[in-house]
C-alpha positions as CSV (number, residue, x, y, z in Angstrom):
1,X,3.4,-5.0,24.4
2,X,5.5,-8.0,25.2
3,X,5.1,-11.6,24.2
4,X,6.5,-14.5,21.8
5,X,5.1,-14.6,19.0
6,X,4.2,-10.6,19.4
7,X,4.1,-9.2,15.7
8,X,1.0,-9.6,15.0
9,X,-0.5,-7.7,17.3
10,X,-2.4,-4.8,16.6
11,X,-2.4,-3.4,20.3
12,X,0.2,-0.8,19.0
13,X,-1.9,0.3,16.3
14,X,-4.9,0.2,18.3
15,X,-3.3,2.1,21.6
16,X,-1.2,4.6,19.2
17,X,-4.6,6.0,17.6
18,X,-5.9,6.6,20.9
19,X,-2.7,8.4,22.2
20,X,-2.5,10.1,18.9
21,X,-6.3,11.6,19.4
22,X,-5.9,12.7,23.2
23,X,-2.5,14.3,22.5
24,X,-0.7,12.4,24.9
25,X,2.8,11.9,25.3
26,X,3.4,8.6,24.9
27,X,4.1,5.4,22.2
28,X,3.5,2.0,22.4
29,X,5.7,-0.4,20.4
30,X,5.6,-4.2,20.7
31,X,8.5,-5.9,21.8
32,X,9.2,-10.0,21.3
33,X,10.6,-11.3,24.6
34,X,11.9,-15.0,25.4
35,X,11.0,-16.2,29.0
36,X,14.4,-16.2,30.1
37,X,14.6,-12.4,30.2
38,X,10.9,-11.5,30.9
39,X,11.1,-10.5,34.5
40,X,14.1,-8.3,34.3
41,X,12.4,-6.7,31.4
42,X,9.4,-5.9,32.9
43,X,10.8,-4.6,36.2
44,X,13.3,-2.5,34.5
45,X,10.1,-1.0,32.1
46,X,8.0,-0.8,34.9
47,X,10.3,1.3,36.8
48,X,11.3,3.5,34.1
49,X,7.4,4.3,34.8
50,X,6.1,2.0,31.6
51,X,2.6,0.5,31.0
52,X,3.1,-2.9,29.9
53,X,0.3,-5.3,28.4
54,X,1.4,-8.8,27.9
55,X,0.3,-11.5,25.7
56,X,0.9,-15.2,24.5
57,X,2.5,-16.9,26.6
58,X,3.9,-14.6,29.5
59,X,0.5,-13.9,31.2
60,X,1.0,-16.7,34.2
61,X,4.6,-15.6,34.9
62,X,3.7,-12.1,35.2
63,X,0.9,-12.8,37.5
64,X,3.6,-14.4,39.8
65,X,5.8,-11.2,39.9
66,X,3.2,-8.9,41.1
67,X,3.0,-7.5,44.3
68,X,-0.4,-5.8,43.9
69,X,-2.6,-8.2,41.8
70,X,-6.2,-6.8,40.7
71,X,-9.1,-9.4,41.7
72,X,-9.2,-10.6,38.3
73,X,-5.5,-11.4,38.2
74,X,-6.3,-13.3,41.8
75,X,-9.4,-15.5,40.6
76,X,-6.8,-16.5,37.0
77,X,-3.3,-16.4,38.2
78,X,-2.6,-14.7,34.8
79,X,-2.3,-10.9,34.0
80,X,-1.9,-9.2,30.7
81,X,-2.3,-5.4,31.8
82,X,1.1,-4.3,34.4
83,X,2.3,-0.6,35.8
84,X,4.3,0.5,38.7
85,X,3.0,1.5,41.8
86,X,4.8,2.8,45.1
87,X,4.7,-0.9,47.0
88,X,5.9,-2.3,43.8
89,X,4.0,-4.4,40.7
90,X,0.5,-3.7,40.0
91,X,-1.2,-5.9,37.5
92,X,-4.7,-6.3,35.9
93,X,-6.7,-9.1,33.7
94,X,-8.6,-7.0,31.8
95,X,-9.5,-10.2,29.0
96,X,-11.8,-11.5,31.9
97,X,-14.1,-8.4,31.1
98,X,-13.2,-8.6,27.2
99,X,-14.6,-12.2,27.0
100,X,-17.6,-11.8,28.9
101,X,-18.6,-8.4,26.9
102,X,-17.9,-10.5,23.5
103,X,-19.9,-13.4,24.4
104,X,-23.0,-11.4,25.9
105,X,-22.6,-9.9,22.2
106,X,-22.9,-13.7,20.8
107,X,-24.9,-15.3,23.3
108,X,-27.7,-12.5,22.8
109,X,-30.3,-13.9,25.7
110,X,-29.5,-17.2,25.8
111,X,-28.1,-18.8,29.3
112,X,-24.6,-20.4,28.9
113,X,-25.0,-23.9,30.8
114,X,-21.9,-25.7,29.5
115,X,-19.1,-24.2,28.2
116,X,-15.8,-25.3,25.9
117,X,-12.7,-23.9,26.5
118,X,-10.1,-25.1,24.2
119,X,-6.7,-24.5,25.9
120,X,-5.3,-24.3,29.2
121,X,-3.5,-21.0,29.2
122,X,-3.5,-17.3,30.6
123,X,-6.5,-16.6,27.8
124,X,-8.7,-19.8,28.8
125,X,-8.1,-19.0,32.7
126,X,-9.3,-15.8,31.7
127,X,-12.7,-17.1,29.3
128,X,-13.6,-19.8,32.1
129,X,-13.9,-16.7,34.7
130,X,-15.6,-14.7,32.4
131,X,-18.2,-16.8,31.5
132,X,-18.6,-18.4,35.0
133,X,-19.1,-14.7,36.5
134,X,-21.3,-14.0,32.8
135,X,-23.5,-17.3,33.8
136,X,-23.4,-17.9,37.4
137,X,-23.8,-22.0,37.5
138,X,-22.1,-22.9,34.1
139,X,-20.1,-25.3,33.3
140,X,-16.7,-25.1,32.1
141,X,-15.4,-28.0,29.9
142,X,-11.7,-28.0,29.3
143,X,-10.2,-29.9,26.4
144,X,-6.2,-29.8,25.2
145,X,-3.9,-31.6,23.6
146,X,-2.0,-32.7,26.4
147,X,-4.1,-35.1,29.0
148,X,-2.4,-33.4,31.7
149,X,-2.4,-29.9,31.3
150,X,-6.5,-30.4,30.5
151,X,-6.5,-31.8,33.9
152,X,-4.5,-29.7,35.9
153,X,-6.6,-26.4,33.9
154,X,-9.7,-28.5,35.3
155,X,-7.9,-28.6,38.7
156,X,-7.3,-24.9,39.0
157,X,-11.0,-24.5,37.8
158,X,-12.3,-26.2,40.6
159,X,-10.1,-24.9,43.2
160,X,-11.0,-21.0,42.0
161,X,-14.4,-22.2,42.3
162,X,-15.7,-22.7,39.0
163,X,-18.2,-25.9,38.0
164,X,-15.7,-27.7,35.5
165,X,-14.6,-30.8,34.4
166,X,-13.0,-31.9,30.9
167,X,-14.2,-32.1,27.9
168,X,-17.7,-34.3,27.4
169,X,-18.2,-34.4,23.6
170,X,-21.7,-33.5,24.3
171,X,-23.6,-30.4,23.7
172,X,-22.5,-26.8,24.5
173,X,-23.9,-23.1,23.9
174,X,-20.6,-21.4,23.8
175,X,-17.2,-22.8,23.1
176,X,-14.3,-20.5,23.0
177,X,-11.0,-21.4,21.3
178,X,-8.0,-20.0,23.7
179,X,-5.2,-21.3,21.7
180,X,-3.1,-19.7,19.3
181,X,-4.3,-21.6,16.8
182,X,-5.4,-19.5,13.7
183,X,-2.7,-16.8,14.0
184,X,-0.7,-19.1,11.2
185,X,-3.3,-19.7,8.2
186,X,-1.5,-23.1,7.7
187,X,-3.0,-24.1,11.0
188,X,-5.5,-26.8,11.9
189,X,-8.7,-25.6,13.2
190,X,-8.8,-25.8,17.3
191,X,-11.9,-28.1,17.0
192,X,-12.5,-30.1,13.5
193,X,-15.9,-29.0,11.8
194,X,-17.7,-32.6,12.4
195,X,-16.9,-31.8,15.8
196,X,-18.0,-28.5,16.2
197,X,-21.1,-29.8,14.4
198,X,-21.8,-32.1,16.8
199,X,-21.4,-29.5,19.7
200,X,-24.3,-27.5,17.8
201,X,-22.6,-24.2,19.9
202,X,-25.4,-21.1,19.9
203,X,-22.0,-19.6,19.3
204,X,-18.4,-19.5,18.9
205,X,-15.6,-16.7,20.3
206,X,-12.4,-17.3,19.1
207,X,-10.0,-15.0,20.4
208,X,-7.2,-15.1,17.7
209,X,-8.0,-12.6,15.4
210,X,-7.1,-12.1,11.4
211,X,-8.0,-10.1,8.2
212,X,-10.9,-11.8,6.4
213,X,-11.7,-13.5,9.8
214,X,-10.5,-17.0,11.6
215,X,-10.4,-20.2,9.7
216,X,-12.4,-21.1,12.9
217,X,-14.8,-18.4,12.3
218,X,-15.8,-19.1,9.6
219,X,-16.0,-22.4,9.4
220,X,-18.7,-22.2,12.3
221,X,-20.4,-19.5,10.4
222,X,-20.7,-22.2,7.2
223,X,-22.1,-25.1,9.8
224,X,-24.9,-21.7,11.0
225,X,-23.3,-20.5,14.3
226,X,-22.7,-16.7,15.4
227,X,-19.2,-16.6,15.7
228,X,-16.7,-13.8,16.1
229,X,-13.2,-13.3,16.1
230,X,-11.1,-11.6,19.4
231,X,-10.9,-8.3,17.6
232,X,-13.7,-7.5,20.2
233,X,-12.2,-8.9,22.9
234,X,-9.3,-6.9,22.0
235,X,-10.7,-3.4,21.9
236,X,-12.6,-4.0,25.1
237,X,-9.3,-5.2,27.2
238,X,-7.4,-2.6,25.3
239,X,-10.1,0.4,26.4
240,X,-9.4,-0.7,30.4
241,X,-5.9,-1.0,29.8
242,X,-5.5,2.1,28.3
243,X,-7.5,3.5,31.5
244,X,-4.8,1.9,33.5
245,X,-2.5,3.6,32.0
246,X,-3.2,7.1,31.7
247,X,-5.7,7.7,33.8
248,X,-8.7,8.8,31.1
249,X,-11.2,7.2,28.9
250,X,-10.2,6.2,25.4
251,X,-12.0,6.9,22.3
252,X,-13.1,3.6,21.7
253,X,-14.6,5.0,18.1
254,X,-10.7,5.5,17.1
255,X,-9.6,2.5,18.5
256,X,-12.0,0.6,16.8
257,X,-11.4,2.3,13.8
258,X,-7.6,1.3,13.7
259,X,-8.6,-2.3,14.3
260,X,-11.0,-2.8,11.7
261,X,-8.6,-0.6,9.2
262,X,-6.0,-3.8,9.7
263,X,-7.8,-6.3,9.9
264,X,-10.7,-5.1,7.0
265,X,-14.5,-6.1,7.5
């Protein structure tokens, strides 16, 4: 598991019950990486016959060093799920499948017509193409902190054919934070609660996940919305990436069970 910040990740925990249940032969560890030595890293891993997920923010610059890039990986430009192949790099998204499972979840039968995606990273690439594939038609409305990165996200949006455009203020049924915000408990929420209010969301994914739930979560559970934190997201990315790696089906049972053991609930 490689990224910066990286310790709190439970993918160890979660991938080491499953390897721990089938017998396998194998560990995963997490491992904090700086970009300036990310590509050597995973190369040398890779080759050494490694599976490698990747997280925050090293999912765009991974995308860019593969040399056999899963559809998903194509339609985000970011990857969070690597392993070596005979031509060379193979990489996978598997959040796009993660989001769209967790927000069916939320959404229930309700169409998603508009969409927020707060942030402009590998995570929102991967929400906007989840819910766009989800809801054939929707639209996706980008909002950031920085003007131009919102813009550029609505950009790429556009040119991967998605309906998007940035952030209206009005109405939407789903909005998805794809920040980092949350993983400090000192943190602001992604979107104030007079804000959120406003929104009136059928529901809210937030993909950070934390013992006792988001800040984020539950402040939209207070203000009557279904939300959910990403500890589904992260079992159902973690369940294809596992298949990835080794070939067989996880038990998603244990995996779950480690999850919710650290995270309580």
């Amino acid at each position: 598991m490689l990224g910066d910040p990286v310790a709190h990740s439970l993918s160890p925990a979660m991938h080491n019950s499953a390897i721990a249940a089938l017998g396998l032969d194998a560990v995963c560890v997490a491992l904090r990486v700086r970009s300036e030595g990310l590509e050597s890293l995973v190369r040398e891993l890779a080759a050494a016959g490694a599976g490698l997920n990747v997280t925050v923010p090293h999912k765009r610059r991974v995308a860019a060093m593969l040399d056999d890039a899963s559809e998903a990986v194509a339609r985000t430009g970011a990857c969070n799920t690597v392993w070596a192949r005979d031509r060379g790099l193979a990489g996978d998204n598997t959040d796009v499948a993660g989001v769209a499972d967790a927000a069916a979840r939320l959404v229930g039968e309700r169409p998603v017509r508009r969409a927020l995606i707060v942030g402009t990273g590998g995570a929102a690439r991967a929400a906007a193409v989840a819910v766009a594939e989800r809801w054939p038609g929707a639209v996706i409305e980008s909002l950031s902190r920085g003007e131009d990165r919102a813009r550029q996200f609505v950009e790429w949006a556009r040119g991967a054919g998605l309906e998007a455009c940035r952030d209206e203020g009005g109405p939407a049924d789903l909005v998805v934070n794809a920040t980092p915000l949350g993983l400090d408990p000192r943190d602001p929420l992604p979107l104030d609660r007079e804000r959120l209010r406003r929104r009136a969301p059928v529901a809210v994914l937030d993909l950070v996940y934390a013992r006792g739930r988001t800040a984020f979560v539950r402040a939209a559970g207070e203000l009557g919305i279904r939300a959910e934190d990403g500890r589904g997201v992260l079992l159902c990315q973690g369940a294809a990436s596992f298949r990835r790696f080794f070939g067989v089906q996880p038990p998603r049972d244990v995996m779950r069970a480690a999850v919710e053991a650290a995270l309580g609930e």
